[in-house]
Every structure is written in structure tokens, then in C-alpha cells.
HTML snippet that shows the backbone in 3Dmol.js (N, CA, C, O; Angstrom):
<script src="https://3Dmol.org/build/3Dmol-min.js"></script>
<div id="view" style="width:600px;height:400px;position:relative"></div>
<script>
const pdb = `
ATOM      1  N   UNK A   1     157.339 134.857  90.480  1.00  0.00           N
ATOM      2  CA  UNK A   1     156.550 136.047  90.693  1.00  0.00           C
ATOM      3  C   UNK A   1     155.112 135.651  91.037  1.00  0.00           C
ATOM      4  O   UNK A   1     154.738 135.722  92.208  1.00  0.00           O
ATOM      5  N   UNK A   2     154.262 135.221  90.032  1.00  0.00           N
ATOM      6  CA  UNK A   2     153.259 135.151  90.554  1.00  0.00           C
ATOM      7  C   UNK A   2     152.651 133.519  89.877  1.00  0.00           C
ATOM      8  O   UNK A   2     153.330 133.029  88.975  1.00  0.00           O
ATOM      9  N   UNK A   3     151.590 132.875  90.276  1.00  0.00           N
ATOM     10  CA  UNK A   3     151.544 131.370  90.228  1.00  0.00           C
ATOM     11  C   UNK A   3     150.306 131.230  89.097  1.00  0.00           C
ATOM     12  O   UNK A   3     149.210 131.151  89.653  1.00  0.00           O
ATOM     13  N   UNK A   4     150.247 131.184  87.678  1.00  0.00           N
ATOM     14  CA  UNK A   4     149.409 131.682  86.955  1.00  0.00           C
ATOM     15  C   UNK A   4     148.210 130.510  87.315  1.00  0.00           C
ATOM     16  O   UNK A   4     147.020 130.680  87.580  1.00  0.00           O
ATOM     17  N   UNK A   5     148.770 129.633  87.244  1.00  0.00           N
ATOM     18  CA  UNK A   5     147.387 128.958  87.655  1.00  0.00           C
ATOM     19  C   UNK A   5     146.396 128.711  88.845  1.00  0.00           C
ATOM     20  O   UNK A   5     145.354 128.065  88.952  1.00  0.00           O
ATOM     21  N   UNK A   6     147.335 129.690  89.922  1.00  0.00           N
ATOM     22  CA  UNK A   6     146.675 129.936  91.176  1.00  0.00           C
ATOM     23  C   UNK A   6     145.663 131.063  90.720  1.00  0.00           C
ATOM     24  O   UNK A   6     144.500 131.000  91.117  1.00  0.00           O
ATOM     25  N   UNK A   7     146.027 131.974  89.990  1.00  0.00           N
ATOM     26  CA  UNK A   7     145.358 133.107  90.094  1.00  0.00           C
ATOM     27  C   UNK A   7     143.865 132.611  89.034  1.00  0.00           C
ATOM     28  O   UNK A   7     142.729 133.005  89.294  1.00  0.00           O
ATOM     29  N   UNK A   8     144.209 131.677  87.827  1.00  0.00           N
ATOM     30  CA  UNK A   8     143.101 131.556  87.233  1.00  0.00           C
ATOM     31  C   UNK A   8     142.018 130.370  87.728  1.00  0.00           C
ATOM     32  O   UNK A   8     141.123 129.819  87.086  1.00  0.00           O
ATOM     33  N   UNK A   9     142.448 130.193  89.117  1.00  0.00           N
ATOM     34  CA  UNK A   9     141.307 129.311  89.758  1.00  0.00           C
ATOM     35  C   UNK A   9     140.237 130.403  90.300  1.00  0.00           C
ATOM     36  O   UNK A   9     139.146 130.027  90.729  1.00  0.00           O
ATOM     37  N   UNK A  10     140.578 131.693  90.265  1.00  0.00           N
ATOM     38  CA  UNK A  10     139.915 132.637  91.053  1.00  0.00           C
ATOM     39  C   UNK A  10     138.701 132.722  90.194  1.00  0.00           C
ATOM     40  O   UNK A  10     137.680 132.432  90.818  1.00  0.00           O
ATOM     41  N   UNK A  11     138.514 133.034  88.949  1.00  0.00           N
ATOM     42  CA  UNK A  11     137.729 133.139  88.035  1.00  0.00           C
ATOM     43  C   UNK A  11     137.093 131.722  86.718  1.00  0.00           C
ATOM     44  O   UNK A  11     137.568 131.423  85.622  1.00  0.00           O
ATOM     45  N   UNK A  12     136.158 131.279  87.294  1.00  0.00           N
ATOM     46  CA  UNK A  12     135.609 129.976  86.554  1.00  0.00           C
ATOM     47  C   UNK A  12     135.392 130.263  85.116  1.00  0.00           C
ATOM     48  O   UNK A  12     134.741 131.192  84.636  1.00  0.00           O
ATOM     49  N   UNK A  13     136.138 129.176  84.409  1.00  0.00           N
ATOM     50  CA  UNK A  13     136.109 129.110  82.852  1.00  0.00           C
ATOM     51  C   UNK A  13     134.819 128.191  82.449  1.00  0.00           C
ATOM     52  O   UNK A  13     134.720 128.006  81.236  1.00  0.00           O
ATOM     53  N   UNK A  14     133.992 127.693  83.120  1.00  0.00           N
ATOM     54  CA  UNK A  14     133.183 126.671  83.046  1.00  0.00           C
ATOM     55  C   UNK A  14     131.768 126.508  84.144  1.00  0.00           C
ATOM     56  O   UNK A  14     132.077 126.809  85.297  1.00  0.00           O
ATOM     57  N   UNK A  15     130.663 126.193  84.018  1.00  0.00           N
ATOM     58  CA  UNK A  15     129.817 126.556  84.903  1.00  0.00           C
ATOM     59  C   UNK A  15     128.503 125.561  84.428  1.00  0.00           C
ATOM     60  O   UNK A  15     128.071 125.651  83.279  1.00  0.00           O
ATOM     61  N   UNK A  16     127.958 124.684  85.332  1.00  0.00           N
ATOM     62  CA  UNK A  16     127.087 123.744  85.110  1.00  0.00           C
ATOM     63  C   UNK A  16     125.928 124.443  85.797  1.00  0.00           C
ATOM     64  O   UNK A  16     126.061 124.859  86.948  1.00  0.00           O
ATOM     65  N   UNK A  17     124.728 124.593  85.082  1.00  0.00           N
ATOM     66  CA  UNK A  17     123.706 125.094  86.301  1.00  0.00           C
ATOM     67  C   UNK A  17     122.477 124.144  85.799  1.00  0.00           C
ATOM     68  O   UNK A  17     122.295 123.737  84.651  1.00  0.00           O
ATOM     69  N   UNK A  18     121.562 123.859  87.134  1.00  0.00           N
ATOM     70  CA  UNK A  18     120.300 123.065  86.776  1.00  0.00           C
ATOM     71  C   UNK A  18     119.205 123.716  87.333  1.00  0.00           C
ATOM     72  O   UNK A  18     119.745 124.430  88.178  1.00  0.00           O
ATOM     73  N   UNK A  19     118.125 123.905  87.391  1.00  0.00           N
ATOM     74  CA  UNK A  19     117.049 123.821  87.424  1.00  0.00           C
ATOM     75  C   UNK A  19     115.523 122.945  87.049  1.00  0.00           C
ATOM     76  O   UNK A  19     114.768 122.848  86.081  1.00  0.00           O
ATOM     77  N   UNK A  20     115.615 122.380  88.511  1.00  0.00           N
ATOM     78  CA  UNK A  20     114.250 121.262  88.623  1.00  0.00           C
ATOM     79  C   UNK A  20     112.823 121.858  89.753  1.00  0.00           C
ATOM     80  O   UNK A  20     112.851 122.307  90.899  1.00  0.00           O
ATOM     81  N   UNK A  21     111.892 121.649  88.974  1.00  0.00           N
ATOM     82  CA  UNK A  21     110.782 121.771  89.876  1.00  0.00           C
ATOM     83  C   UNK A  21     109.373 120.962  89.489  1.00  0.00           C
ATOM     84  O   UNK A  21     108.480 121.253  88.693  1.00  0.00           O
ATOM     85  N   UNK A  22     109.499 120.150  90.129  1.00  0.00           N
ATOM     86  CA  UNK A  22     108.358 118.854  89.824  1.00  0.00           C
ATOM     87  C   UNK A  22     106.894 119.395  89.626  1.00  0.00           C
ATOM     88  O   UNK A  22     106.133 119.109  88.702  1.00  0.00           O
ATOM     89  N   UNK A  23     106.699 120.099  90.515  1.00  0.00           N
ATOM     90  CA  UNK A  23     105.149 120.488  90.287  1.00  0.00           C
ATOM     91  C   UNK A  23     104.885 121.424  88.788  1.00  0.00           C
ATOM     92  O   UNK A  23     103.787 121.591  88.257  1.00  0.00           O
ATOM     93  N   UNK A  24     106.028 121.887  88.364  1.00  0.00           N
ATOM     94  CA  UNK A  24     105.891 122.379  86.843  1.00  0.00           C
ATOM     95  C   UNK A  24     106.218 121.680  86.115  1.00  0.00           C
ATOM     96  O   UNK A  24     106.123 122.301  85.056  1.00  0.00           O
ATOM     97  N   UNK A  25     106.796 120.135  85.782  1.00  0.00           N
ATOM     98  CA  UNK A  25     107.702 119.495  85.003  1.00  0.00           C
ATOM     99  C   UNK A  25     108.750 120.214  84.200  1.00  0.00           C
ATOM    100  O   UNK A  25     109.055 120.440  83.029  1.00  0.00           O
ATOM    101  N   UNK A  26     109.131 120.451  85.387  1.00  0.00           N
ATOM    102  CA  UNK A  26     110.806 121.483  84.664  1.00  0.00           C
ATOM    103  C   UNK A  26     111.886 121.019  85.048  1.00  0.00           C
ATOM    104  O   UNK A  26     112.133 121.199  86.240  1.00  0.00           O
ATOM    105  N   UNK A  27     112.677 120.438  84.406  1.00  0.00           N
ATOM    106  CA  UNK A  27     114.042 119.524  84.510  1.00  0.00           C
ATOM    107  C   UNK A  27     114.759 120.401  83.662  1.00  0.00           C
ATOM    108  O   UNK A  27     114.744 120.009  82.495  1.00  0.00           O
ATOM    109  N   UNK A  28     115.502 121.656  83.882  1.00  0.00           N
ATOM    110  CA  UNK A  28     116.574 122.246  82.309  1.00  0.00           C
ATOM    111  C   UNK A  28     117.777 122.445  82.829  1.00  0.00           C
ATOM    112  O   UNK A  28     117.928 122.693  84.025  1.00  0.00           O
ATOM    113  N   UNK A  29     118.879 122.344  81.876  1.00  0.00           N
ATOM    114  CA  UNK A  29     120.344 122.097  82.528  1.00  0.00           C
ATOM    115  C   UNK A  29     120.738 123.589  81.712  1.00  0.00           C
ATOM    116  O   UNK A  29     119.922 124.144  80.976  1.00  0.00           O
ATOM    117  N   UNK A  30     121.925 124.052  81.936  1.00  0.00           N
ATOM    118  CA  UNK A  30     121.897 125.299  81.579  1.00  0.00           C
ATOM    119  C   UNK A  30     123.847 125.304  81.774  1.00  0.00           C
ATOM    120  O   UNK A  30     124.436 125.347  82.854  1.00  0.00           O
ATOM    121  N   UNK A  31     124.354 125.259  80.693  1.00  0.00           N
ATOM    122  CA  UNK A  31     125.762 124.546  80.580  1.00  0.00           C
ATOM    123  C   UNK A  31     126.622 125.928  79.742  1.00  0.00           C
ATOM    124  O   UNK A  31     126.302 126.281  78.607  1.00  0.00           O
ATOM    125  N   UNK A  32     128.049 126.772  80.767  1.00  0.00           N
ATOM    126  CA  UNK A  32     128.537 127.345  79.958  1.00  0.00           C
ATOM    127  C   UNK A  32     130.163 127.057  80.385  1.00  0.00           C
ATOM    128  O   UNK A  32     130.550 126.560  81.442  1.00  0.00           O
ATOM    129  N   UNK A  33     131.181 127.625  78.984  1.00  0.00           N
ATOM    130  CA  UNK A  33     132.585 127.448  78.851  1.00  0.00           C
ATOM    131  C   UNK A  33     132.902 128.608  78.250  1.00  0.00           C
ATOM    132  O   UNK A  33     132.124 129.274  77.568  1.00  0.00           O
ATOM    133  N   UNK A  34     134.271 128.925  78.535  1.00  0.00           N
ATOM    134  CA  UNK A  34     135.119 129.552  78.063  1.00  0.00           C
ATOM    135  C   UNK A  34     135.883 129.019  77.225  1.00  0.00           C
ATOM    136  O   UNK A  34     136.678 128.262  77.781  1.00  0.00           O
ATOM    137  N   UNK A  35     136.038 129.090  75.788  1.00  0.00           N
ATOM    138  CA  UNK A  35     137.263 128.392  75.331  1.00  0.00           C
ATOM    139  C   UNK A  35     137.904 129.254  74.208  1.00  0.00           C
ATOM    140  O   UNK A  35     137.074 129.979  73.658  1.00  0.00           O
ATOM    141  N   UNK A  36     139.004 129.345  73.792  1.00  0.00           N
ATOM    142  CA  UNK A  36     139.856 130.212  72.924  1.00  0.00           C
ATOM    143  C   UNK A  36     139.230 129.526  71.490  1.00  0.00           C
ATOM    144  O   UNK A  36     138.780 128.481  71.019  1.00  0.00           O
ATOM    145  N   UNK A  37     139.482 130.612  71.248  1.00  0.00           N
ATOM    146  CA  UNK A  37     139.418 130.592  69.199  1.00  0.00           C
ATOM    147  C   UNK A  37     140.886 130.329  68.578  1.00  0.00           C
ATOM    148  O   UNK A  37     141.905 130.065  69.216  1.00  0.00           O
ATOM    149  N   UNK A  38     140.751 130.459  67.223  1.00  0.00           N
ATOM    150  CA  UNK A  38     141.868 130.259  66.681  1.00  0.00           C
ATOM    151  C   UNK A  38     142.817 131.528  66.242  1.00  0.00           C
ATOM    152  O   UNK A  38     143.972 131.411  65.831  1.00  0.00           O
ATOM    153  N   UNK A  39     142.201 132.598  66.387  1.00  0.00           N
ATOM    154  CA  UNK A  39     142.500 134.043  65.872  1.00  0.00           C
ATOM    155  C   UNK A  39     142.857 134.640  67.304  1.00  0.00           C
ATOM    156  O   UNK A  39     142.941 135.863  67.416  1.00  0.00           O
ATOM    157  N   UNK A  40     143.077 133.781  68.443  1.00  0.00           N
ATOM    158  CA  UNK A  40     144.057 135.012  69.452  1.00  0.00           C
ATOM    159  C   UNK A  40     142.658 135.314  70.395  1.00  0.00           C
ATOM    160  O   UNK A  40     143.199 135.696  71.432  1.00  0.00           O
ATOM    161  N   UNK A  41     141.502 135.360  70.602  1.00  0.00           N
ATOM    162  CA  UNK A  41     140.392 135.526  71.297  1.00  0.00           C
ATOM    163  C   UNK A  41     139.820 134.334  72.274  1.00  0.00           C
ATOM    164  O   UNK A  41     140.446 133.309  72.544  1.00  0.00           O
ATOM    165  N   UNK A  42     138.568 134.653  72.730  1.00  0.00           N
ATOM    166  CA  UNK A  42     137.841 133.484  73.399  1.00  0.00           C
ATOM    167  C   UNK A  42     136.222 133.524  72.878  1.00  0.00           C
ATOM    168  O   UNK A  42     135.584 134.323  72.192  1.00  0.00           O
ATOM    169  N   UNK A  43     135.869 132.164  73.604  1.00  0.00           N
ATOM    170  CA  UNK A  43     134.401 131.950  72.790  1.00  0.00           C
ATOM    171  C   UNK A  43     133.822 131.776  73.844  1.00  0.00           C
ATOM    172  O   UNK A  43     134.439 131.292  74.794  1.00  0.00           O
ATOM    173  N   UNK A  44     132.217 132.198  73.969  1.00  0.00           N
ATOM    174  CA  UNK A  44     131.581 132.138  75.426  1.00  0.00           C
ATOM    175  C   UNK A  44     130.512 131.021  74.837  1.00  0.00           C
ATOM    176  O   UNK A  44     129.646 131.523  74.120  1.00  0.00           O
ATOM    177  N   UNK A  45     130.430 129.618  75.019  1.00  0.00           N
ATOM    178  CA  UNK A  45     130.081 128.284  74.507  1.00  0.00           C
ATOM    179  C   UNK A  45     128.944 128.442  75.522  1.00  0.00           C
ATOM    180  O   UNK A  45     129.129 128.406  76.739  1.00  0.00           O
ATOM    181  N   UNK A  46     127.579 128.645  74.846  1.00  0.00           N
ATOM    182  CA  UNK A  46     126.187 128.276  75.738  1.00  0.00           C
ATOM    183  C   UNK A  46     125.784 127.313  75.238  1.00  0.00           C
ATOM    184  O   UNK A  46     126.021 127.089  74.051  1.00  0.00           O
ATOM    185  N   UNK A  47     124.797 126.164  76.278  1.00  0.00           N
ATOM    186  CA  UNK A  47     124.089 125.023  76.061  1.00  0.00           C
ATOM    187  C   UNK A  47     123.231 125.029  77.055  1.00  0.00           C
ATOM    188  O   UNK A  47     123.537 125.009  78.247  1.00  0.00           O
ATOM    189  N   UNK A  48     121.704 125.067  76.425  1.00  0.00           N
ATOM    190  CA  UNK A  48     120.765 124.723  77.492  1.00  0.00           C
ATOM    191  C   UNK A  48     119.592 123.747  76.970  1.00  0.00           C
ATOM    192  O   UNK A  48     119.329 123.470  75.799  1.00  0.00           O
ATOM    193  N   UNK A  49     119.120 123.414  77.844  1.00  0.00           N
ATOM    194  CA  UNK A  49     117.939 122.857  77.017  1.00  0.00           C
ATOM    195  C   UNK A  49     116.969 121.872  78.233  1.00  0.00           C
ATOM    196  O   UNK A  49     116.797 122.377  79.342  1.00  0.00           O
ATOM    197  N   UNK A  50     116.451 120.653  77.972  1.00  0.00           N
ATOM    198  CA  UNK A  50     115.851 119.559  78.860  1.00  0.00           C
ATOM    199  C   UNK A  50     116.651 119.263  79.288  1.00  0.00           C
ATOM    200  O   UNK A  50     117.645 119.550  78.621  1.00  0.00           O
ATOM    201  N   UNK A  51     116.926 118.583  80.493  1.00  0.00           N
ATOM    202  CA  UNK A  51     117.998 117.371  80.996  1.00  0.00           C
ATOM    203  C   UNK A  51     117.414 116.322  80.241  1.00  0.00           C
ATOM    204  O   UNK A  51     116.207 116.409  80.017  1.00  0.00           O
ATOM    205  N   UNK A  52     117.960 115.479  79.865  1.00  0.00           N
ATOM    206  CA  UNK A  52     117.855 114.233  78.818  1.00  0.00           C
ATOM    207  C   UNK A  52     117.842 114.309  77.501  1.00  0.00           C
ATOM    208  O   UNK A  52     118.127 113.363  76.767  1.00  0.00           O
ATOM    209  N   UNK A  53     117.465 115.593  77.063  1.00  0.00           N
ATOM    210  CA  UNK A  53     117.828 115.741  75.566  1.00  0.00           C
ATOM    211  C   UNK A  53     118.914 116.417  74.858  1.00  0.00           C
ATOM    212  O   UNK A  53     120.099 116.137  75.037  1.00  0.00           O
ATOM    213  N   UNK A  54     118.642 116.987  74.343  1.00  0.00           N
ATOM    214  CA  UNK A  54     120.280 117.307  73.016  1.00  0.00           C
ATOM    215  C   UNK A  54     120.347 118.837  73.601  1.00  0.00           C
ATOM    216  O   UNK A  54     121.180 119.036  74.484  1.00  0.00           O
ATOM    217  N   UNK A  55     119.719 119.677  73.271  1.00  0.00           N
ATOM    218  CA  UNK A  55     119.493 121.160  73.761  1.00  0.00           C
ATOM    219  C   UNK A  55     119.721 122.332  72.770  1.00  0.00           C
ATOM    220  O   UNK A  55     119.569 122.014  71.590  1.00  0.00           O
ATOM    221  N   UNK A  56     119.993 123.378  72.966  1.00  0.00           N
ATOM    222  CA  UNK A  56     120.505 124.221  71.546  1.00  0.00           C
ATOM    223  C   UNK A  56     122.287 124.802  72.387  1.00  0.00           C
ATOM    224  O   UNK A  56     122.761 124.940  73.515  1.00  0.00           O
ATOM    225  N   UNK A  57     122.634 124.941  71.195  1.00  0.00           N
ATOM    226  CA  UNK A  57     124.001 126.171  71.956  1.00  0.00           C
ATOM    227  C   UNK A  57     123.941 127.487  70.991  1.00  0.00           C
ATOM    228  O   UNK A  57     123.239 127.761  70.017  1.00  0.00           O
ATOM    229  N   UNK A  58     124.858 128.102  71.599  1.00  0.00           N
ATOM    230  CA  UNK A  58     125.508 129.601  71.061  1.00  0.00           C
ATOM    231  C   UNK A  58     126.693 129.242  71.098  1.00  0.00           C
ATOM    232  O   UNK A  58     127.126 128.258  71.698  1.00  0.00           O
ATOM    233  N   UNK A  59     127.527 130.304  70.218  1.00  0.00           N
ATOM    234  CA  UNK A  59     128.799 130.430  70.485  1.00  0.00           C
ATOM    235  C   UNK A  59     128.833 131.903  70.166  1.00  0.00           C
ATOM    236  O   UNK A  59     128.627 132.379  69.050  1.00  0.00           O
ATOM    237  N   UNK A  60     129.191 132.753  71.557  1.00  0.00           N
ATOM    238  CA  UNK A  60     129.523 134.411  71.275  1.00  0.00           C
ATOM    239  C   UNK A  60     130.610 134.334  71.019  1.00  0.00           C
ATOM    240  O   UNK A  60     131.069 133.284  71.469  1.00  0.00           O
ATOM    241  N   UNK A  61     131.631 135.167  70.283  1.00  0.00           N
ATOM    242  CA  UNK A  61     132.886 135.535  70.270  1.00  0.00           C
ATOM    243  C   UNK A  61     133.061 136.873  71.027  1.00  0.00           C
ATOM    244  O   UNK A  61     132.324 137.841  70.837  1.00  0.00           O
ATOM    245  N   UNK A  62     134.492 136.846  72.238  1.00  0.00           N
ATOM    246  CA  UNK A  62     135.001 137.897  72.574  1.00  0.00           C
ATOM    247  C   UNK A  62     136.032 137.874  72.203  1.00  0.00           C
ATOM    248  O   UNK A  62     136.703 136.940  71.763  1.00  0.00           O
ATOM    249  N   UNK A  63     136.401 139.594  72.445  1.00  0.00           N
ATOM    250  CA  UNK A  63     137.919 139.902  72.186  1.00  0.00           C
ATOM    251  C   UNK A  63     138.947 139.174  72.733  1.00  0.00           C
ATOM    252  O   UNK A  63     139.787 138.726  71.953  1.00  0.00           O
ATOM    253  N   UNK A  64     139.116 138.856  74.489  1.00  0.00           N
ATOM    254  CA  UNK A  64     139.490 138.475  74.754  1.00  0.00           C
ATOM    255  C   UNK A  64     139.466 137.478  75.690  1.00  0.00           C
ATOM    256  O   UNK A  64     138.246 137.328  75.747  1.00  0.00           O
ATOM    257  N   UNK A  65     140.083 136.384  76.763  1.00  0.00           N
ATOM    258  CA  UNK A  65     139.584 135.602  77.743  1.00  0.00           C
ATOM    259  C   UNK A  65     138.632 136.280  79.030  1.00  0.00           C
ATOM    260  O   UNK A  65     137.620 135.765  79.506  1.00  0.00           O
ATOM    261  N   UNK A  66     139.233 137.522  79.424  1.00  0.00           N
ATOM    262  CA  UNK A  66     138.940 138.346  80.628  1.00  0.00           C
ATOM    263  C   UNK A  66     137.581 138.446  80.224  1.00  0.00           C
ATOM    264  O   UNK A  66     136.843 137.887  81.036  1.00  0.00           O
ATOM    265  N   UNK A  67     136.827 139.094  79.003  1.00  0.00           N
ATOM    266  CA  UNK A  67     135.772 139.720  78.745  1.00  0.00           C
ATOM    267  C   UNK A  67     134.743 138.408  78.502  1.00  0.00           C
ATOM    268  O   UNK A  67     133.631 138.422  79.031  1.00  0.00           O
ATOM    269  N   UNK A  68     135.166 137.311  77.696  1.00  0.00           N
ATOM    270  CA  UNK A  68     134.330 136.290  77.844  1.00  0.00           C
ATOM    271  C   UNK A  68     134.371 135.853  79.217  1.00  0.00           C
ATOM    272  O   UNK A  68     133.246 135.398  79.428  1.00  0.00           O
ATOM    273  N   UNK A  69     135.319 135.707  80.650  1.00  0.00           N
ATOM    274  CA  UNK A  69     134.678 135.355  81.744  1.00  0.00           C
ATOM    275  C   UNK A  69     133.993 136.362  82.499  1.00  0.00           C
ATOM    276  O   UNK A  69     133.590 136.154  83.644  1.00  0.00           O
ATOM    277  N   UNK A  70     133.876 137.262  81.995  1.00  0.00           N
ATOM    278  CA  UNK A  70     132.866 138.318  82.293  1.00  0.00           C
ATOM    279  C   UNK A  70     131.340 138.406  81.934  1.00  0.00           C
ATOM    280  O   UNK A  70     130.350 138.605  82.637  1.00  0.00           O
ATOM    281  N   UNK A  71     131.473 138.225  80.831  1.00  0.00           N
ATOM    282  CA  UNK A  71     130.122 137.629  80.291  1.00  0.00           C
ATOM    283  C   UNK A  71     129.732 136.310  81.046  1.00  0.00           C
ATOM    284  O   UNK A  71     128.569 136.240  81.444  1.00  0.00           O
ATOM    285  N   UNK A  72     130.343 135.549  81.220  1.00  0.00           N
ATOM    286  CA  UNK A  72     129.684 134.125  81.955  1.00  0.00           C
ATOM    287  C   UNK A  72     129.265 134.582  83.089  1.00  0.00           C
ATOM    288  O   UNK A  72     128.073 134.848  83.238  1.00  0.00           O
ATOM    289  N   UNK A  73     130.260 134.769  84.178  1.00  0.00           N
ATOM    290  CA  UNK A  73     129.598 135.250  85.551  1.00  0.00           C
ATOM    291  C   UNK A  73     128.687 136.664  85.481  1.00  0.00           C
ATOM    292  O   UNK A  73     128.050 137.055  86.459  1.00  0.00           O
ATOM    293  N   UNK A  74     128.704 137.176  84.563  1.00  0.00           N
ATOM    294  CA  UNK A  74     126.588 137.765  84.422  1.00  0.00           C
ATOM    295  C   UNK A  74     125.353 136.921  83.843  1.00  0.00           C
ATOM    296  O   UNK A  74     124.157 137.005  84.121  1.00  0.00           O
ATOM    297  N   UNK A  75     125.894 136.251  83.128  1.00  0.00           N
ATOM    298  CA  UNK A  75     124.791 135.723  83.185  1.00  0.00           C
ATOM    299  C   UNK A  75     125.076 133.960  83.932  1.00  0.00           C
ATOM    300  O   UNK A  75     124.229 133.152  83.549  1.00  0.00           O
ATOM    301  N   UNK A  76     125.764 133.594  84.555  1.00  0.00           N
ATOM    302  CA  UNK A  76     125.410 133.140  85.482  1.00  0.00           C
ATOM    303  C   UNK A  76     124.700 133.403  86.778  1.00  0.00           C
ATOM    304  O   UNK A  76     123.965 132.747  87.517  1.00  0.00           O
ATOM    305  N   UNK A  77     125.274 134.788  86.770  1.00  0.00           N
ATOM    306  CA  UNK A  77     124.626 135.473  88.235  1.00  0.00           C
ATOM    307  C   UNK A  77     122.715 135.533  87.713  1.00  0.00           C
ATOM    308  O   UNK A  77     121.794 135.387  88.517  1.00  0.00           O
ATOM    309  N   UNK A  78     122.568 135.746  86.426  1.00  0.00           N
ATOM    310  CA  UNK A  78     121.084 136.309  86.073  1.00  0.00           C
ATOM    311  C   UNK A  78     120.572 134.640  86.036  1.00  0.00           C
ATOM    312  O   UNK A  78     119.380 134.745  86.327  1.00  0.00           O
ATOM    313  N   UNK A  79     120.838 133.236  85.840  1.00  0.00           N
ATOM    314  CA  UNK A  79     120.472 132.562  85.835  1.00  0.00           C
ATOM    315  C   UNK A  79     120.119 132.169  87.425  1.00  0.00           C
ATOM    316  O   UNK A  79     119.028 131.790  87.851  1.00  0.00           O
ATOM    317  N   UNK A  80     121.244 132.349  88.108  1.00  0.00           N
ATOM    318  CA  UNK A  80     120.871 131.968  89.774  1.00  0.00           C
ATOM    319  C   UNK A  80     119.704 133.001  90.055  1.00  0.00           C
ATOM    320  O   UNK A  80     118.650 132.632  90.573  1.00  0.00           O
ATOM    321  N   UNK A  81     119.912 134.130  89.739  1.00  0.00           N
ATOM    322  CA  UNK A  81     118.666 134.632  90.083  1.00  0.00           C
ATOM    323  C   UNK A  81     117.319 134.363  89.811  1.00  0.00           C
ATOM    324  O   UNK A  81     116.368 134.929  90.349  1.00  0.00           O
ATOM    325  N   UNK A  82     117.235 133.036  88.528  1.00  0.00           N
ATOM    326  CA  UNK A  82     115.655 132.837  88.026  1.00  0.00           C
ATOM    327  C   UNK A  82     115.852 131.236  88.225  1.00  0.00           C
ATOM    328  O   UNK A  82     115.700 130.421  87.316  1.00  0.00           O
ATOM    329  N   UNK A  83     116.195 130.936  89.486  1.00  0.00           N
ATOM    330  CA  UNK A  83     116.210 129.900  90.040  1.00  0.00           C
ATOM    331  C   UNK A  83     116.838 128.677  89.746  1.00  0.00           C
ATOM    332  O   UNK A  83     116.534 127.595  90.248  1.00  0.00           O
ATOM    333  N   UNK A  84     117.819 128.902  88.830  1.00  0.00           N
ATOM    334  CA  UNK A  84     118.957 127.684  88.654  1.00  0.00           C
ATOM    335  C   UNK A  84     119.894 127.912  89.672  1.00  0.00           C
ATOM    336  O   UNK A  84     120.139 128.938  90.306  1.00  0.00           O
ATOM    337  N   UNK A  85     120.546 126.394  89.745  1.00  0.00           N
ATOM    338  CA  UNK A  85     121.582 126.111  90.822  1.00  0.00           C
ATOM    339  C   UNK A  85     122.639 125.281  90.531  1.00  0.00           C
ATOM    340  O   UNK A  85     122.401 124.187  90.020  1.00  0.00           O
ATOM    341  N   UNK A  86     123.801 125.628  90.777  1.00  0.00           N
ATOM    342  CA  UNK A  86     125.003 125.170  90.774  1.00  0.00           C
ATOM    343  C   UNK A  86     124.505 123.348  90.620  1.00  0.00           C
ATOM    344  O   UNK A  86     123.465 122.833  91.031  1.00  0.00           O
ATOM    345  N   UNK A  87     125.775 122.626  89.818  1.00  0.00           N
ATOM    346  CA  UNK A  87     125.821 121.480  90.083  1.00  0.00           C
ATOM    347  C   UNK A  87     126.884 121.609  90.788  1.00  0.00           C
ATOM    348  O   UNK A  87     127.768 122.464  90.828  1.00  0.00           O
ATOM    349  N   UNK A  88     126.574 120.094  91.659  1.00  0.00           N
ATOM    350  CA  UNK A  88     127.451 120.133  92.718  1.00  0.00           C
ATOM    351  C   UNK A  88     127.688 117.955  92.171  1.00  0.00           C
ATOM    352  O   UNK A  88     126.854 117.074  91.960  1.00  0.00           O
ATOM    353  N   UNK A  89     129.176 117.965  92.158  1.00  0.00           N
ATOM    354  CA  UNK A  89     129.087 116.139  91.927  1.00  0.00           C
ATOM    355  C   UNK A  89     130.318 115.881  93.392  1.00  0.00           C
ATOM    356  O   UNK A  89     130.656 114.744  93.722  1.00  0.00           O
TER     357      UNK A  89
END
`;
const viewer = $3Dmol.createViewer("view");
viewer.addModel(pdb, "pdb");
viewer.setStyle({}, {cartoon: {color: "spectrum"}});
viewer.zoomTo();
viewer.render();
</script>
């Protein structure tokens, strides 16, 4: 019927973003995941901080996977908008 792991390439569980600008000394990496809990839900895993140092995280809990990759791609979208950018390797 349908190819489950075709369809969940459509929507990113994971998302690296950076932001550098020399004339401000601003190097910050800006790091998020999707990953399941143990109770049947998902966790929206934030990490940001310096590039080179440790950084802080969050961990939100959602109800479910759909709603935590919902939450990521907004505020991924609100991070591209204040000038972070995709890593690209």
C-alpha cells in the first residue's frame, strides 16, 4: 500500500542550523530532534549554544510524533528567519 519510510522522508525528524557573522563574533549552532518517549509520545530535543562549547538543551514533550514535527519546522522556519542556516556536509 503505501512505503512508510518513503513518506517519512517528507517531513525532517532532525535539523542542524548555524549561524556565523564575523564582524559580531557570532559563531551559534542551533541543533533540533525528534525522538519518542517511553509512554507512547515524542520529545522535541533543543540544543543551542557557541559552536565549540557544550550549549544548553530543552526537552518539550508532545502528544504525539506529527505534533512534535510540527513544532520543529516552526521554529525552524523562525530561526531561518533570524538568520540561521541549514548545515549542509
Amino acid at each position: 500500500m503505501f512505503d512508510l519510510t518513503q513518506q517519512l522522508d517528507v517531513f525532517p525528524t532532525a535539523v542542524d542550523l548555524k549561524r556565523i557573522d564575523p564582524s559580531r563574533n557570532m559563531r551559534r549552532f542551533y541543533r533540533m530532534s525528534v525522538q519518542p518517549d517511553l509512554f507512547g509520545g515524542a520529545c522535541l530535543v533543543r540544543e543551542w549554544g557557541r559552536i565549540g562549547l557544550r550549549g544548553q538543551m530543552l526537552i518539550e514533550p508532545h502528544d504525539d510524533e506529527g505534533k512534535a514535527v510540527t513544532a520543529l519546522m516552526k521554529l525552524s522556519a523562525t530561526k531561518t528567519r533570524r538568520g540561521y542556516r541549514a548545515v549542509t556536509e
